[in-house]
C-alpha positions in Angstrom: -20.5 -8.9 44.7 -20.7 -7.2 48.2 -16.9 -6.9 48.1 -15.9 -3.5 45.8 -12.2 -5.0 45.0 -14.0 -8.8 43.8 -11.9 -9.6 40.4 -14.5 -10.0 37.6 -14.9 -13.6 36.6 -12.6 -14.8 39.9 -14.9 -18.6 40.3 -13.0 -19.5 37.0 -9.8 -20.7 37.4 -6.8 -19.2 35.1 -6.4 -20.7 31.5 -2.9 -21.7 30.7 -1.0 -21.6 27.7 -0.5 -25.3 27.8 -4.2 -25.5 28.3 -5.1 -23.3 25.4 -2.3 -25.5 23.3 -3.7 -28.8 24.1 -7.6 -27.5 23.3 -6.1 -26.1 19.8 -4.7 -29.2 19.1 -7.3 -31.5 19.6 -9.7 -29.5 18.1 -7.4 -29.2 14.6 -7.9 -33.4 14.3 -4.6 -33.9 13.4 -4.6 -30.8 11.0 -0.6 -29.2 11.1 -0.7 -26.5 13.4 2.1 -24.4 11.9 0.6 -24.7 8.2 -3.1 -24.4 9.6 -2.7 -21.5 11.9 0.2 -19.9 11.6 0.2 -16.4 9.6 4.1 -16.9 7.2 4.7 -13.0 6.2 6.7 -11.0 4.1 8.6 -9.6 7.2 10.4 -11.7 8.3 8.4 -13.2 11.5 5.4 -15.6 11.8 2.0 -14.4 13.2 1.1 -16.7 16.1 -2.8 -17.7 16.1 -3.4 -15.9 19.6 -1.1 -13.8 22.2 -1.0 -13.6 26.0 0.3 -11.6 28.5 3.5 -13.3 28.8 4.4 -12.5 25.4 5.1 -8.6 26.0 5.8 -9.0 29.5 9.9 -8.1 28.6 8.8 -5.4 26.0 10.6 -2.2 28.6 9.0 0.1 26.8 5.2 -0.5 28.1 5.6 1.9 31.3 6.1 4.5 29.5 3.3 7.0 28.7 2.5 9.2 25.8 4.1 11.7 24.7 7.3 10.2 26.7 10.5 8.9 24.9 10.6 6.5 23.0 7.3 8.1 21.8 6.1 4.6 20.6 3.0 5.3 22.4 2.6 8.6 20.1 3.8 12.5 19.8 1.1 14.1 21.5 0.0 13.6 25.5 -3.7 14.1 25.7 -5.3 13.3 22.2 -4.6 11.8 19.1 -5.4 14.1 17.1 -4.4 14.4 13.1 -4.2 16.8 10.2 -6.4 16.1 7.6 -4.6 16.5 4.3 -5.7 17.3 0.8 -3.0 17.3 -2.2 -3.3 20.1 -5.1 -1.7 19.8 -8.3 -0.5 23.6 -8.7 -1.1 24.0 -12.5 -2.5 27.7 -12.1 -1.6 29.9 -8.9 -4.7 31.8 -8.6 -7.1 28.6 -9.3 -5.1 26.3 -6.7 -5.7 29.7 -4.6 -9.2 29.4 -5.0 -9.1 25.4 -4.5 -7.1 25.6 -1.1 -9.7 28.0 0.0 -12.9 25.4 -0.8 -11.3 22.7 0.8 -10.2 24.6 3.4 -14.1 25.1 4.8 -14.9 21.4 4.1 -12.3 19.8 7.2 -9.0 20.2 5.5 -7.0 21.4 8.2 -3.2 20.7 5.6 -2.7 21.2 2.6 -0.3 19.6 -0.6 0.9 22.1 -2.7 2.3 19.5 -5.6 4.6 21.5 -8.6 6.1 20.4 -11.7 9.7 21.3 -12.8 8.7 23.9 -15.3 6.9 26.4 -12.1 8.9 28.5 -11.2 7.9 29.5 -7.8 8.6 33.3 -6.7 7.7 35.3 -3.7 5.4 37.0 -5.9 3.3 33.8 -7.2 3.5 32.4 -4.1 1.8 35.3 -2.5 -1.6 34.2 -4.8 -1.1 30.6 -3.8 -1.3 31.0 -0.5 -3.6 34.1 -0.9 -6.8 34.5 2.1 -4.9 31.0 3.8 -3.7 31.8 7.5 -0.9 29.6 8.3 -1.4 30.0 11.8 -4.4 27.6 11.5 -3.4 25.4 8.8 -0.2 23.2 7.6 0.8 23.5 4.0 3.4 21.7 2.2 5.1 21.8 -0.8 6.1 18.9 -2.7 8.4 19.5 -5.9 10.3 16.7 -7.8 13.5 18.4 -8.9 16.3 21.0 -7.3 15.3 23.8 -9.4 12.0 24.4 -7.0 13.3 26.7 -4.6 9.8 27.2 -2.3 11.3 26.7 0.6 13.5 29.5 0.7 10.7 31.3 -0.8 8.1 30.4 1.9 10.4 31.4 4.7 11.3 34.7 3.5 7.0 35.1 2.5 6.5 34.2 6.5 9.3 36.5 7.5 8.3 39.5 5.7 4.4 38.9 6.8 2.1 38.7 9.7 2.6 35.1 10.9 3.7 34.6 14.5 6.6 32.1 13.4 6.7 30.0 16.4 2.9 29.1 14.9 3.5 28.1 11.3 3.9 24.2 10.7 4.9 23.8 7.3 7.0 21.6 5.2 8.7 21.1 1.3 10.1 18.0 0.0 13.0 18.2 -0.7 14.8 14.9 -1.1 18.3 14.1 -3.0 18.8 10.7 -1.5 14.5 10.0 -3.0 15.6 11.9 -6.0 18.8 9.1 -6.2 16.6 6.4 -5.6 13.9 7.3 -8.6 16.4 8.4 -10.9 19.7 6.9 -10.5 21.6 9.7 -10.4 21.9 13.0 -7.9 20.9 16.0 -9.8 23.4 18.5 -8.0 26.5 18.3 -9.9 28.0 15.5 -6.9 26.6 13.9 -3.8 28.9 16.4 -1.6 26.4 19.3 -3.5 23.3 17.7 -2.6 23.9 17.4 0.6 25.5 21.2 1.4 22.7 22.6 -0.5 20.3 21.2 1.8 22.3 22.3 5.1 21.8 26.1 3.6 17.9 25.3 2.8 17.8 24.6 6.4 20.0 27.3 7.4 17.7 30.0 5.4 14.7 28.7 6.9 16.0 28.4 10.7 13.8 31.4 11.4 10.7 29.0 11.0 10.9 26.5 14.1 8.0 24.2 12.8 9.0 23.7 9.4 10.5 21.4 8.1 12.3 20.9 4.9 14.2 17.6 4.3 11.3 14.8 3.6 12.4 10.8 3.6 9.9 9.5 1.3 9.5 5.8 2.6 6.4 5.5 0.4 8.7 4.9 -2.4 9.6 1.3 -1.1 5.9 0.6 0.1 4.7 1.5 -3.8 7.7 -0.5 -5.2 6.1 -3.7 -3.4 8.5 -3.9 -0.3 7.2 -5.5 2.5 6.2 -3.5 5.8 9.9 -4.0 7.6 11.7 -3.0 4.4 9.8 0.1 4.1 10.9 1.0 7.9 14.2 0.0 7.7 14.6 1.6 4.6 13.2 4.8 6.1 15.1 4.7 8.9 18.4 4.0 7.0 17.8 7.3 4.8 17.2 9.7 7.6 20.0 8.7 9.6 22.1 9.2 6.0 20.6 12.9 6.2 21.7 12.7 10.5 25.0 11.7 9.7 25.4 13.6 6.4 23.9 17.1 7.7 25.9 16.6 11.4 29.4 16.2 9.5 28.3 19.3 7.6 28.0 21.4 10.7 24.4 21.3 11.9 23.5 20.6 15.3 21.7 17.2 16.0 19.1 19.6 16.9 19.0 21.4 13.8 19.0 18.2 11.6 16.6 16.0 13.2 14.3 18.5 13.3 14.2 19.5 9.7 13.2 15.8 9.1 9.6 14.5 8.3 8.6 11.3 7.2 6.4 9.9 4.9 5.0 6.5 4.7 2.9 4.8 2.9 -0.5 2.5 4.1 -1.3 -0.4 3.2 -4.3 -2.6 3.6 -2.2 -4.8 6.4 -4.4 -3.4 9.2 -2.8 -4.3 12.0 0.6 -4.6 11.1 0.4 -0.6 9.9 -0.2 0.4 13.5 2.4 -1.4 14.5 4.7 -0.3 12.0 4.4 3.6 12.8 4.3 2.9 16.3 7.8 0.5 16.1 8.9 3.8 13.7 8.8 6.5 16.4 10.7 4.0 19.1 13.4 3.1 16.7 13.8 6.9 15.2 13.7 8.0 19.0 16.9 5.9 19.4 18.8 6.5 16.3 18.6 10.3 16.8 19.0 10.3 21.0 22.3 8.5 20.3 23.7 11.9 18.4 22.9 13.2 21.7 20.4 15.9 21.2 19.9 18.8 23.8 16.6 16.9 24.9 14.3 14.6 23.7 11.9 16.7 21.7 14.4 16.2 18.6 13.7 12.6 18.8 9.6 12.9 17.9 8.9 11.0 14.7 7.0 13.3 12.5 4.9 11.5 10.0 2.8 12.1 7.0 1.1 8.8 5.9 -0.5 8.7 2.5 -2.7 5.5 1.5 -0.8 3.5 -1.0 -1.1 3.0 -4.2 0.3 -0.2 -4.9 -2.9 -2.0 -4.1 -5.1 0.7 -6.3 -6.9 -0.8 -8.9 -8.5 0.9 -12.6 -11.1 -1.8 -12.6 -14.2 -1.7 -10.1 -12.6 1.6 -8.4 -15.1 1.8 -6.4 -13.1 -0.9 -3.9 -10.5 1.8 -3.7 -12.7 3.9 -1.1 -12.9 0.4 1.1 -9.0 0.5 0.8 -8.0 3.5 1.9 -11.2 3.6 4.8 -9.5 0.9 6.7 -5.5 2.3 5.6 -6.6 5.5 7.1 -8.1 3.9 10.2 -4.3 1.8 10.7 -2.9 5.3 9.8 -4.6 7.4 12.7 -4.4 4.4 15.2 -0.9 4.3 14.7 -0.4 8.2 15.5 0.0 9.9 12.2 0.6 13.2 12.3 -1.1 13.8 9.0 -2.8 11.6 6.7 -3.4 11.6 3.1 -6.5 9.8 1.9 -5.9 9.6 -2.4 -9.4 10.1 -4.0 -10.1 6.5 -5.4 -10.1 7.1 -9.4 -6.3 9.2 -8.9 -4.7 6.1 -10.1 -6.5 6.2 -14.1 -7.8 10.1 -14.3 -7.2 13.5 -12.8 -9.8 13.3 -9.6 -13.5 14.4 -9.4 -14.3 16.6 -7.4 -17.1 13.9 -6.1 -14.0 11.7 -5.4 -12.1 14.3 -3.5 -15.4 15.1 -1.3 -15.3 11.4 0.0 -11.6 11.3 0.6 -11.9 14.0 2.6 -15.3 12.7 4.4 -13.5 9.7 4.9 -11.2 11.5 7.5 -13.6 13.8 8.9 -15.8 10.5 9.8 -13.0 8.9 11.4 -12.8 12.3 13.7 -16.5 13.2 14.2 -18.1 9.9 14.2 -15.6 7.2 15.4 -14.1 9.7 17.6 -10.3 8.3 16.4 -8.9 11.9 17.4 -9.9 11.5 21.1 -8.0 8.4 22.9 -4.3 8.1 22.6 -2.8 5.2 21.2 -5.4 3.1 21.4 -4.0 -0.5 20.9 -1.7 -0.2 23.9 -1.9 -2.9 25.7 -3.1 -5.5 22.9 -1.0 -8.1 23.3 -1.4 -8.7 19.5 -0.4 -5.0 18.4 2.4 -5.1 20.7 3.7 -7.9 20.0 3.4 -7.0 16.2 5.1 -3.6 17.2 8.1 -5.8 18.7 9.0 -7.8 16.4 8.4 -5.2 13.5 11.3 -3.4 15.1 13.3 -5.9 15.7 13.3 -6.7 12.3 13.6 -3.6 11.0 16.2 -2.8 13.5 18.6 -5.6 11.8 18.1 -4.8 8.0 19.0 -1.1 9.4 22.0 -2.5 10.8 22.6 -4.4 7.9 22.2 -1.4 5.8 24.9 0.7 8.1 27.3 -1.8 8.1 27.4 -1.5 4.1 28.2 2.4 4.4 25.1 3.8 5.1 21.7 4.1 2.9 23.7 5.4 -0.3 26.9 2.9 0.0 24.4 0.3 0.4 21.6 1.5 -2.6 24.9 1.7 -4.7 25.6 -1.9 -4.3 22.4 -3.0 -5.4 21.5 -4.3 -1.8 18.4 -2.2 -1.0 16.8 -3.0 -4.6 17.4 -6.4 -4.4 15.7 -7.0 -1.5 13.0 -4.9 -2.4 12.4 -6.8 -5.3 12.9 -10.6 -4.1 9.7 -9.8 -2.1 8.3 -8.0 -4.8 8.4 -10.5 -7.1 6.6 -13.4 -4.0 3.8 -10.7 -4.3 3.6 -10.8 -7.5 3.4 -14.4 -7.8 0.7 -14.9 -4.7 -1.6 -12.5 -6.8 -0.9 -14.5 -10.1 -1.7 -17.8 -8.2 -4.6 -16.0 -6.1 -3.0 -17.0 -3.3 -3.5 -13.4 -2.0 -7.1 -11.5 -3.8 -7.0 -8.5 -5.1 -10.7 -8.0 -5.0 -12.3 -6.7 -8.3 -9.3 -7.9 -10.0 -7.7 -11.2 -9.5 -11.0 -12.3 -7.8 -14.6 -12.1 -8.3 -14.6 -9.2 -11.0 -17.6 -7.0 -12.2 -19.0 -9.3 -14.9 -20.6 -6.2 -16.0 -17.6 -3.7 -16.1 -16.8 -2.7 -18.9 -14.0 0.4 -19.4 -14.8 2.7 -22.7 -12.1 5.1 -21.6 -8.8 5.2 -23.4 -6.3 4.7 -20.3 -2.6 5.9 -21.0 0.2 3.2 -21.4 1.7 4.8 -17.8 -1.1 3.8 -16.4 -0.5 -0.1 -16.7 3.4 -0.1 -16.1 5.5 0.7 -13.4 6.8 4.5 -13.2 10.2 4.7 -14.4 11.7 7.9 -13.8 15.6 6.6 -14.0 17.7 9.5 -16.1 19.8 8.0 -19.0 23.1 7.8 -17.4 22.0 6.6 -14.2 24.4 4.9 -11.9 22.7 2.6 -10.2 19.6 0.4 -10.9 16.5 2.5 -9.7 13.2 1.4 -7.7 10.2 1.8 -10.4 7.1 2.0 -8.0 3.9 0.3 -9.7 0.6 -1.2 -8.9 0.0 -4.6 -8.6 -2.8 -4.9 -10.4 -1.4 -3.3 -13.6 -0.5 -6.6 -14.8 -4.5 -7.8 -14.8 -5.4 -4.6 -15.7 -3.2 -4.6 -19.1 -4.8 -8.6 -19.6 -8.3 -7.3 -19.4 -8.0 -3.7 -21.1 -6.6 -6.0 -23.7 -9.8 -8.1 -24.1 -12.0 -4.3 -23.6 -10.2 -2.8 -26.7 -10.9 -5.8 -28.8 -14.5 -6.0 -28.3 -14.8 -2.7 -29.3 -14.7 -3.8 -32.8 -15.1 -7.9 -32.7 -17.2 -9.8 -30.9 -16.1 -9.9 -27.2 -15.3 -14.0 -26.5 -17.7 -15.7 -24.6 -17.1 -18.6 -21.9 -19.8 -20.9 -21.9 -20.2 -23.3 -18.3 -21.4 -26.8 -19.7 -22.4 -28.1 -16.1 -23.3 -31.3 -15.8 -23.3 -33.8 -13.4 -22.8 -34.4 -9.7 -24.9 -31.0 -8.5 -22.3 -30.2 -5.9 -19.0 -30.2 -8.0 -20.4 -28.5 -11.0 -22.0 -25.3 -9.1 -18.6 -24.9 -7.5 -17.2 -25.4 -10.3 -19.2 -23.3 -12.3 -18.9 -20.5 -10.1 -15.1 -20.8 -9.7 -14.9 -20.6 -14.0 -16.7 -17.7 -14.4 -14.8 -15.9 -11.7 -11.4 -17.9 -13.8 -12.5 -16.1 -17.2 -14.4 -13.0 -16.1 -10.7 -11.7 -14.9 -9.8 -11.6 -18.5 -13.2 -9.4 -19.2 -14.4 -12.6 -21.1 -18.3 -12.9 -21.3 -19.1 -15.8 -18.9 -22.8 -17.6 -19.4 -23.3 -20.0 -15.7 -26.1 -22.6 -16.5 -27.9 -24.7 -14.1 -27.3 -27.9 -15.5 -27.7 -30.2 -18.2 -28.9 -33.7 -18.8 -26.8 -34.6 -21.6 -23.5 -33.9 -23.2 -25.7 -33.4 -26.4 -28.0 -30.6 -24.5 -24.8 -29.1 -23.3 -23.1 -28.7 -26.3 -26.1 -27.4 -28.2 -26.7 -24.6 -26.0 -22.8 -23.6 -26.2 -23.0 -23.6 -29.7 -26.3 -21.8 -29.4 -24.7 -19.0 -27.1 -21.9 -18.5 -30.2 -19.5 -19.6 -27.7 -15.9 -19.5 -27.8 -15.0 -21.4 -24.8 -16.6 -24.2 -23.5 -15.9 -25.2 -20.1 -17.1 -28.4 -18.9 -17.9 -28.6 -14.9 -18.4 -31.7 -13.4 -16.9 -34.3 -10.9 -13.8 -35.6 -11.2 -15.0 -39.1 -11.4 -17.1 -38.2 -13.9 -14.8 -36.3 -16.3 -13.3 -39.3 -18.0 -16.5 -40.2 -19.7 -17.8 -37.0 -20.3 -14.8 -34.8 -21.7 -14.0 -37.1 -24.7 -17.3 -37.1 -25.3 -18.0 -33.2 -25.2 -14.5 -32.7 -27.0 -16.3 -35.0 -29.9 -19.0 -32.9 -30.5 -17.1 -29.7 -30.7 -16.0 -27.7 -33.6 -14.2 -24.8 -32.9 -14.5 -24.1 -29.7 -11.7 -24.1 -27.0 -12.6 -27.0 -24.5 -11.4 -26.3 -20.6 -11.8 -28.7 -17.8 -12.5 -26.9 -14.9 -10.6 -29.4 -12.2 -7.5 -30.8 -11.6 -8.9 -35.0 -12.0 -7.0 -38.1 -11.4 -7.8 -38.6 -15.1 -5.8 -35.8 -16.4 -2.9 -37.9 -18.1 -5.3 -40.1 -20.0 -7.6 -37.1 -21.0 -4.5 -35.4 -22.4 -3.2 -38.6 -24.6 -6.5 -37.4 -26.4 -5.5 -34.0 -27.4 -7.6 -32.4 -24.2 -4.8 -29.9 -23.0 -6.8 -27.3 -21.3 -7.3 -27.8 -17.0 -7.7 -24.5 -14.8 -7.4 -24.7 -11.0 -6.9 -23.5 -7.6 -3.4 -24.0 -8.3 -3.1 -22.1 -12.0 -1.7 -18.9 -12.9 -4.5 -17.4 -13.8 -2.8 -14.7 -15.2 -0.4 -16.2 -17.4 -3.0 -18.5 -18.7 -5.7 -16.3 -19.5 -3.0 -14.4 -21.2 -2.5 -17.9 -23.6 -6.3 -17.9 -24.3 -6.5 -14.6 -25.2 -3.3 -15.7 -28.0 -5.4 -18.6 -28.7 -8.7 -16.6 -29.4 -6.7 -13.8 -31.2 -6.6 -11.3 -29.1 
């Protein structure tokens, strides 16, 4: 090592690719490579087991540094730094004063100010709201579903008339007639032309602001209607360059109209693909907008809020919820958010605690103070995995967003049906992966609390989709939901019940070969547990007649018999015999199925079964 320039590890020769390929192969034993290692997802392009250099060595785009266009590497040039953000539901001015002034000491550095369509929002009112706040030092936002919230002409004319240094006041509202079109079906304005010349005087009336930014393109709505990670983007993309093209014919600037825009996104648990997806964002939004030929490149920056999702949120074991967002937030700040939402984990069934909202916010603050996430910019450049994921995210997204302009544009092509179609065709593979546990929901779909048992009355919203479409809506509308609300429905079922009647009980009659019962065993009771049955696991027993006894012993209701395959033709007819009552299940798929079934034995669960369509027929069967 005398030499300073020695390479590190230079004895070894260099590996190739061929090399690598041959080793893989061999060591697979005949195993298919594409079905073994090969990642199939929803977007369009397969995940390769491993990347190399040679893989992003065409990507043009890697020279460039942050803060540079096409901004993929990030907004800022130094730091990656973030705005924490904390959401409040304005139901009182003064109290959500007082709120936003808590929070504001405990690492909130932007807030949410969320309204309903009955607040009417005045100069006067807003004056309490934002009461003690200095907007020099933080970001609010408001956030109001319908065009009778006026608070951003409000908010600009509160600034104008106050102390604030303008140039210093980042700020945004939501306003959103193309969101409002997708959720409801219709535009609330009295036409589309309305909508759209409305929001070119919102932005004209709060000009005098530089930093804030009025027009949102809520993306999230596609991520929380089960669209995959390119839809989302794509989608995105499509709607602000609607607002580009709609707000530029109007008579804004490029200038004017891309910087009125912010974006926000939703997180999902897809670690890696998340960073990608922000970072393939800000290089594909840099080249929609740069090709309106704005007066530089700042117009170009991607500004985006990220929220964690709720689509993956889950009522039962909510706990799971805080592991969730932890690792969406992590994607989220990795990817260069410029804000981030963390949803306290019990939002999805009840109006937060303030214990919940203390570790949503914590769970930010660690990610600064602890992980240090704020310090190093863009931190997966250079991973040939993250960029190759960044790639061909956008080159995906790039062609549904083409597809979606040659249709008309984001409207034309929501009007047709296109956009919800699509949505939904991957919706529904998701739906069915968690029905077949080919994806785990954890908590949910796999290995439950046993234990857990809800005694709160949760509201029928709760377990369906949100369906917000008007009565004479024009086009078929996206109806965001969780997808967990169907398993949560299946065992909220079975929780009501055995409020009054005896909650069923699944009994594991284990017998036989040790290995295949345990398995097998532990496999049921994770089968029937989903439901909120009472599962009873059993070490084994000697005899069909011990076995039986103890079920009918344990008062139960189903009796699940877990054995070997080879063994089940002897010993179901013979359990089946001894029972009265009881609902008999083979856990197993066995060669002996067609002969068992002859003899009225009609009950098999598997890897292969959809669990939730067939714990729905024994909850019929049991009277539920």
């Amino acid at each position: 090592m005398a030499e300073k320039n020695q390479s590190l590890f230079g004895e070894f020769a260099p590996v190739t690719t061929e090399e690598w390929e041959a080793k893989i192969i061999a060591d697979l034993k005949g195993k298919d490579y594409e079905k073994v290692l090969v990642w199939r997802t929803h977007e369009g392009f397969n995940v390769r087991p491993y990347y190399r250099q040679e893989n992003i060595d065409e990507l043009n785009y890697l020279n460039t540094l942050p803060g540079e266009f096409p901004f993929v590497r990030g907004n800022k040039k130094t730091d990656n730094d973030w705005l924490v953000r904390q959401d409040i539901f304005v139901k009182d001015f003064e109290e959500a004063n007082k709120k936003a002034l808590e929070i504001l000491n405990k690492g909130v550095t932007s807030l949410g100010f969320y309204f309903d369509c009955c607040t009417e929002v005045t100069k006067d009112n807003l004056a309490v709201l934002l009461k003690g706040i200095c907007l020099e030092s933080c970001e609010v936002n408001f956030v109001c579903p319908c065009k009778k919230c006026n608070c951003a002409t409000v908010f600009a004319e509160y600034v104008n008339e106050g102390k604030w240094e303008n140039n210093n006041v980042v700020a945004s509202s939501s306003i959103d007639p193309i969101g409002t079109f997708v959720l409801k079906g219709k535009f609330e304005e009295a036409s589309e032309a309305e909508a759209f010349t409305n929001l070119k005087t919102v932005i004209e009336k709060t000009s005098t602001l530089p930093k804030f930014r009025p027009v949102a393109v809520n993306g999230k709505f596609f991520g929380n209607s089960g669209s995959s990670i390119v839809q989302e983007l794509a989608f995105a993309l499509a709607q602000g360059a609607e607002y580009l093209s709609r707000l530029t014919d109007a008579g804004l600037s490029i200038d004017d109209a891309a910087k009125a825009i912010k974006f926000n996104l939703s997180i999902s648990n897809n670690y890696f693909m998340e960073i990608a997806k922000l970072r393939a964002g800000r290089l594909l939004w840099a080249q929609i907008v740069k090709a309106y030929n704005p007066a530089g490149d700042c117009p170009a920056k991607m500004i985006v809020h990220s929220e964690t999702g709720r689509y993956n949120k889950t009522v039962y074991d909510p706990y799971v919820n805080m592991l969730r967002t932890q690792t969406e937030a992590m994607s989220a700040v990795l990817g260069g958010a410029d804000s981030v939402t963390v949803a306290p984990f019990d939002q999805v069934y009840q109006e937060s605690s303030k214990f919940s909202e203390r570790i949503a916010r914590n769970q930010q603050i660690l990610l600064k103070e602890e992980s240090h996430l704020d310090k190093i910019v863009d931190p997966g450049s250079g991973s040939y995995y993250i960029e190759t994921l960044t790639a061909s995210i956008a080159e995906q997204a790039w062609g549904l967003f083409l597809e979606v302009e040659n249709k008309g544009g984001f409207i034309a092509a929501f009007r047709e049906g296109f956009i919800q179609a699509q949505v939904k065709e991957v919706a529904t593979k998701r739906d069915k992966n968690i029905a077949f546990r080919r994806e785990n929901l954890l908590g949910t779909n796999q290995f439950p609390n046993f234990n857990e048992k809800l005694d709160i009355t949760l509201s029928e919203d709760i377990l369906k989709p949100m369906d917000l479409a008007v009565e004479d809506a024009e086009v078929e509308t996206l109806k965001p939901y969780r997808i967990a609300q169907p398993f949560e429905a299946l065992r909220y079922k079975t929780d009501v019940f055995a409020r009054s009647n005896k909650r069923p009980v699944a009994f594991m009659l284990t017998i036989g070969n040790l290995t295949f019962r345990k398995a097998r065993a532990q496999f049921s009771c994770n089968f029937f547990a989903v439901a909120g049955f009472e599962v009873i696991d059993n070490n084994g027993f000697a005899t069909v007649e011990e076995g039986v006894a103890a079920a009918k012993a344990a008062n139960a209701d189903i009796v699940v018999v877990c054995s070997s395959d080879d063994e089940y033709a002897e010993i179901i007819p013979n359990v089946a015999a001894r029972l009265d009552n009881e609902i008999l299940v083979v856990a197993g798929n066995p060669a002996c199925k067609p002969e068992l079934e002859e003899k009225g034995i009609t009950n098999f669960i598997h890897v292969r079964s959809n669990i939730l369509e067939e714990l729905k027929a024994y909850q019929d069967k049991l009277g539920i």
